[in-house]
MMTF fields as JSON, N, C-alpha, C and O atoms, coordinates in Angstrom:
{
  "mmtfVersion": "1.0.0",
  "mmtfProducer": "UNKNOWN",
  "numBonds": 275,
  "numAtoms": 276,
  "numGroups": 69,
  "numChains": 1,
  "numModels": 1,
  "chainsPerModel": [1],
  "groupsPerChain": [69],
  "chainIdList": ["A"],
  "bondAtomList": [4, 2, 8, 6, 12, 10, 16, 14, 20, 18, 24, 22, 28, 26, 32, 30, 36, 34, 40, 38, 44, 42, 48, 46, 52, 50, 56, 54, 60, 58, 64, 62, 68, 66, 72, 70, 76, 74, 80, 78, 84, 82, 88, 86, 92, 90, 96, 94, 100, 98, 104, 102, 108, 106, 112, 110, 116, 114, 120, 118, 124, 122, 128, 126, 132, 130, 136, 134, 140, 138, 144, 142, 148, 146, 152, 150, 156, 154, 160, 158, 164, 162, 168, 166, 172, 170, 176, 174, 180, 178, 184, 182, 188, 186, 192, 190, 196, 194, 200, 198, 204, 202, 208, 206, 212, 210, 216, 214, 220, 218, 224, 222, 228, 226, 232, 230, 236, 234, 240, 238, 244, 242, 248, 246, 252, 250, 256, 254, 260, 258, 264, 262, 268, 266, 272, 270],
  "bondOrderList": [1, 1, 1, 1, 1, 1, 1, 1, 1, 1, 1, 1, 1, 1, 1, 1, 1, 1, 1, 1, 1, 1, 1, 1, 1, 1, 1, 1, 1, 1, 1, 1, 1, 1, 1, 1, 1, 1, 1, 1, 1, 1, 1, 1, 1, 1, 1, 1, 1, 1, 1, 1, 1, 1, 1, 1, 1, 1, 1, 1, 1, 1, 1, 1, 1, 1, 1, 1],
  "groupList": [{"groupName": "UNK", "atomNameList": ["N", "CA", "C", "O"], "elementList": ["N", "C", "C", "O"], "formalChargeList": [0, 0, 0, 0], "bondAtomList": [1, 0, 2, 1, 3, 2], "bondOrderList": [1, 1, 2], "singleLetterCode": "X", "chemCompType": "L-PEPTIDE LINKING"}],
  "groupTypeList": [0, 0, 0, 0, 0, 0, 0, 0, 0, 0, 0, 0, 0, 0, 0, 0, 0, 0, 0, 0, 0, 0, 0, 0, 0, 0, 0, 0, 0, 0, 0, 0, 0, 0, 0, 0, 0, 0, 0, 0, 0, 0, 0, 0, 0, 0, 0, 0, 0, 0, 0, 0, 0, 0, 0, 0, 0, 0, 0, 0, 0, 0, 0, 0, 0, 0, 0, 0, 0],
  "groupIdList": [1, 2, 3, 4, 5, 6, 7, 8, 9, 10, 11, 12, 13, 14, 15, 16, 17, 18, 19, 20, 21, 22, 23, 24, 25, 26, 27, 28, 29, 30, 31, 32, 33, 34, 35, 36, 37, 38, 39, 40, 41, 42, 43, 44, 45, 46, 47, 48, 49, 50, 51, 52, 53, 54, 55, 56, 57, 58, 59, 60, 61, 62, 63, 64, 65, 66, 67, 68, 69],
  "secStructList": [7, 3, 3, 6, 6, 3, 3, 7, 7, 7, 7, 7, 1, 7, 7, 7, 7, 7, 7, 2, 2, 2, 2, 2, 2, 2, 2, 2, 7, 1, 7, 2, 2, 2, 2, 2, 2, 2, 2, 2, 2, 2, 6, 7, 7, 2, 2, 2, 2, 2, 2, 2, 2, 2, 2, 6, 6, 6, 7, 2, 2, 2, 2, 2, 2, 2, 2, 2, 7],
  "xCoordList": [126.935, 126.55, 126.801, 126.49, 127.282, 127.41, 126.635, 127.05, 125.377, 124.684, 124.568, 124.008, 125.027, 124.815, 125.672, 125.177, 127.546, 128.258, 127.983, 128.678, 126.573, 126.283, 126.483, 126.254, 126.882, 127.312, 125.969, 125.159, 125.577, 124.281, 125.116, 126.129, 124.827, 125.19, 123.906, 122.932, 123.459, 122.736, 123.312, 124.186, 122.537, 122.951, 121.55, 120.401, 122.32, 121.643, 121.567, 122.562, 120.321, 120.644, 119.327, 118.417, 119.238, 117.887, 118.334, 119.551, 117.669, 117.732, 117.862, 117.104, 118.605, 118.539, 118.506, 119.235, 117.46, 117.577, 118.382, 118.392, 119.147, 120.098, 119.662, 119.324, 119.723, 119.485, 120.422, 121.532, 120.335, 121.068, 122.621, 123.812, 121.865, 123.037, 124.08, 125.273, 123.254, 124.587, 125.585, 126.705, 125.287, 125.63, 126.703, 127.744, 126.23, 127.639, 128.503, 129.638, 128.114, 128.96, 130.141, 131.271, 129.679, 130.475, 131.662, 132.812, 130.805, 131.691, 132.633, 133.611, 132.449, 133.27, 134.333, 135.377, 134.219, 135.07, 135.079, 134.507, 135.733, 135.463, 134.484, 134.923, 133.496, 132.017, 133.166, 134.08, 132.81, 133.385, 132.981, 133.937, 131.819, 132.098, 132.624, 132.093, 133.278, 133.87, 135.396, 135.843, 136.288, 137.435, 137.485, 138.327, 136.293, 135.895, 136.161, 137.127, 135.639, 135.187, 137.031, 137.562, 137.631, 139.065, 139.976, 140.957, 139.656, 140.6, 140.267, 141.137, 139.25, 138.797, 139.172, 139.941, 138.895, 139.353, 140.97, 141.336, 141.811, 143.276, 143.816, 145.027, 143.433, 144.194, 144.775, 145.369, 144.593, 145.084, 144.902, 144.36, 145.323, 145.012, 143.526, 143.02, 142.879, 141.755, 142.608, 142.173, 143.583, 144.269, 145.052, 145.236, 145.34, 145.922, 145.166, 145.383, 143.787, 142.665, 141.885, 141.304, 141.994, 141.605, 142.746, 142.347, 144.255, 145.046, 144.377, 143.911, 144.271, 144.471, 143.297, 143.35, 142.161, 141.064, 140.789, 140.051, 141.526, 141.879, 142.425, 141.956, 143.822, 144.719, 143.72, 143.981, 142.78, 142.022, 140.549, 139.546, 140.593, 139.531, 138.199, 137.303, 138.265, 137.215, 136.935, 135.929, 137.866, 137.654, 138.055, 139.198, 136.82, 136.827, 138.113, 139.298, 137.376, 138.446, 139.773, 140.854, 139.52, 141.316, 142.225, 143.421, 141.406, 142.022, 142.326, 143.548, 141.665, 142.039, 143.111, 144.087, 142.967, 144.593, 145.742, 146.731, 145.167, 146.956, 147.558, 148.718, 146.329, 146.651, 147.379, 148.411, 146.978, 147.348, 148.612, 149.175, 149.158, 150.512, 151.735, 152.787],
  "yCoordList": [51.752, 50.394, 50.123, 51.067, 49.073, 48.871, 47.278, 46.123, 47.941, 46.783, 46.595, 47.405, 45.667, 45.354, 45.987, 46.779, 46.384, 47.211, 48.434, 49.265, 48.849, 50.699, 50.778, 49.833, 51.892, 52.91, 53.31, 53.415, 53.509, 54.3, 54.997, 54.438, 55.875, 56.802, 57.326, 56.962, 57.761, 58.205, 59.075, 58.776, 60.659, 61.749, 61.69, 61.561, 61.897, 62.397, 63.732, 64.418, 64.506, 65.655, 66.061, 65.294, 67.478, 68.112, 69.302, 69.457, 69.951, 70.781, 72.053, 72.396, 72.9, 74.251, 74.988, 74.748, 76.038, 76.924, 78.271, 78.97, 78.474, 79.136, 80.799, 80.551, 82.151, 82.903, 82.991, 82.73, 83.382, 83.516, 84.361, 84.21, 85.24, 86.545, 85.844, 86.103, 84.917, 84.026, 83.185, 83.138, 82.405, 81.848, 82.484, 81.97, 83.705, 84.553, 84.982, 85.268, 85.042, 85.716, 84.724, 84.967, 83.189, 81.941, 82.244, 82.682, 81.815, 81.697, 82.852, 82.592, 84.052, 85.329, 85.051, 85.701, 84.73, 85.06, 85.365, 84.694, 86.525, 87.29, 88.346, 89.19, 88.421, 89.784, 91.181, 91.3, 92.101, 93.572, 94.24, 94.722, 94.233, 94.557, 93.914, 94.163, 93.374, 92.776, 93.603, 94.439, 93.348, 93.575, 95.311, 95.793, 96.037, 97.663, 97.587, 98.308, 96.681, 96.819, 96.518, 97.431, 95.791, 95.606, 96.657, 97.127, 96.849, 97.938, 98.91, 98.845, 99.718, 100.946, 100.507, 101.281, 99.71, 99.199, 99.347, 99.759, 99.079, 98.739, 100.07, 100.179, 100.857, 101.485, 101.328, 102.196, 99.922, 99.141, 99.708, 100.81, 99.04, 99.137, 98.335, 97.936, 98.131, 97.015, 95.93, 94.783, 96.079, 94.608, 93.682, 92.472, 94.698, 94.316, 93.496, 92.388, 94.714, 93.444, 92.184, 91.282, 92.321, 91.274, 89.94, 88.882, 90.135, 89.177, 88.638, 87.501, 89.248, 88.845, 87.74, 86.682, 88.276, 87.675, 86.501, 85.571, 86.583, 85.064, 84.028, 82.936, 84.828, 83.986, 83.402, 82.301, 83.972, 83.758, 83.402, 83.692, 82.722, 82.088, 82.982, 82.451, 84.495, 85.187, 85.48, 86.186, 85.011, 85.554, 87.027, 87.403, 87.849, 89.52, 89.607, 89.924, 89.218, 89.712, 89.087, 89.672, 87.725, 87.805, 88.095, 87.985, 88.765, 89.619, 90.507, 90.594, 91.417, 92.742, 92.627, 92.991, 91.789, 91.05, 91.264, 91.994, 90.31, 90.29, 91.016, 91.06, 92.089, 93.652, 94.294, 94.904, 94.213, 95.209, 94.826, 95.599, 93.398, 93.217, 94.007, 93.699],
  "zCoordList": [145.335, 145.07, 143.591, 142.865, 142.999, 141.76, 141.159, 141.061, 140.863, 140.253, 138.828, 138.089, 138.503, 136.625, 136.325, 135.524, 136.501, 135.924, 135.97, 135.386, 136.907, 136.761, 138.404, 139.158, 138.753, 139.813, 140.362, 139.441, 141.261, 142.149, 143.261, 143.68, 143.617, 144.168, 145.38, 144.721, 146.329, 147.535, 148.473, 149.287, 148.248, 149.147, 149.899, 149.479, 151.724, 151.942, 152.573, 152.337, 153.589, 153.884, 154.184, 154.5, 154.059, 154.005, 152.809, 152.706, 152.114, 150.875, 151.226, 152.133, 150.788, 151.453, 150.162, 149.2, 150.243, 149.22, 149.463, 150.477, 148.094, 148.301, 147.112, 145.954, 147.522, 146.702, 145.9, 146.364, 144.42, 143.422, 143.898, 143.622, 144.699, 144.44, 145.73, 145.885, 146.553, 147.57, 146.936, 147.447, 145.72, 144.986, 144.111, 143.701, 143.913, 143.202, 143.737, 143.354, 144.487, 145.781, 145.965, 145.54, 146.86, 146.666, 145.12, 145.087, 144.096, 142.993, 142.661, 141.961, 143.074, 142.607, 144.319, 144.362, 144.761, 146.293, 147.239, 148.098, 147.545, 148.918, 148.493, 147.712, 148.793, 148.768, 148.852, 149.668, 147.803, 147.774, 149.528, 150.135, 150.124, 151.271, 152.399, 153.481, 152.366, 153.521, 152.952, 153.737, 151.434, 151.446, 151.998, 152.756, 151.345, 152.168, 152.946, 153.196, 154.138, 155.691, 155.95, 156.582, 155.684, 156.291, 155.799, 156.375, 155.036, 153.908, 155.225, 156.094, 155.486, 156.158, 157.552, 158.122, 158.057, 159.46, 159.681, 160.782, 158.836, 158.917, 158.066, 158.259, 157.405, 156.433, 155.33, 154.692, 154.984, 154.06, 152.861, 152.774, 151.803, 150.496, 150.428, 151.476, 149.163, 149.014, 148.286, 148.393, 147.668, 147.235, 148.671, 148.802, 149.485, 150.76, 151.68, 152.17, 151.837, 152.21, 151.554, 152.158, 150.475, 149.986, 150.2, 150.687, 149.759, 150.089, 151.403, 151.321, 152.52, 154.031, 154.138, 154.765, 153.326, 153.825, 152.828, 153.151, 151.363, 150.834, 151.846, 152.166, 152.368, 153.488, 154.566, 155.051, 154.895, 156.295, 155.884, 156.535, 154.687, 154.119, 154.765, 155.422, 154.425, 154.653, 155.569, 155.631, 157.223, 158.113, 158.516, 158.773, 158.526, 158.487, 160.019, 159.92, 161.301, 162.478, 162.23, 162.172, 162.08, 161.396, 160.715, 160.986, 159.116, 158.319, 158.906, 159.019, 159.463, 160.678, 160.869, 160.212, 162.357, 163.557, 162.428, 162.358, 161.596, 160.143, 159.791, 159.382, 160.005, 159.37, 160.226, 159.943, 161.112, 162.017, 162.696, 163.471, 162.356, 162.912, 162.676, 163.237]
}
């Protein structure tokens, strides 16, 4: 809404609290155990799994499948 030349803005939702260490997690990327868990699953390297599961926006079974093609 823009009243008097100023902008207002209204979210809505319900509030979710979030723990710190989820939050880092988000901002750093893919969580170190998950790229483990594919790395060990596939044989991979851990830079290998990590690519896959950037590609697969963190999806662990589809990083796998990728792998294993």
């Amino acid at each position: 809404m823009d009243a008097q030349g100023q902008k207002t803005y209204q979210i809505s939702g319900r509030p979710r609290i979030v723990a710190r260490k989820e939050l880092e997690e988000k901002e750093e990327g893919i969580p170190q155990e998950d790229i483990d868990l594919v790395a060990e699953q596939t044989g991979k390297t851990k830079a290998q799994a990590k690519k896959a599961l950037e590609d697969t926006d963190g999806d662990i079974a589809e990083a796998i499948m990728k792998l294993k093609e």
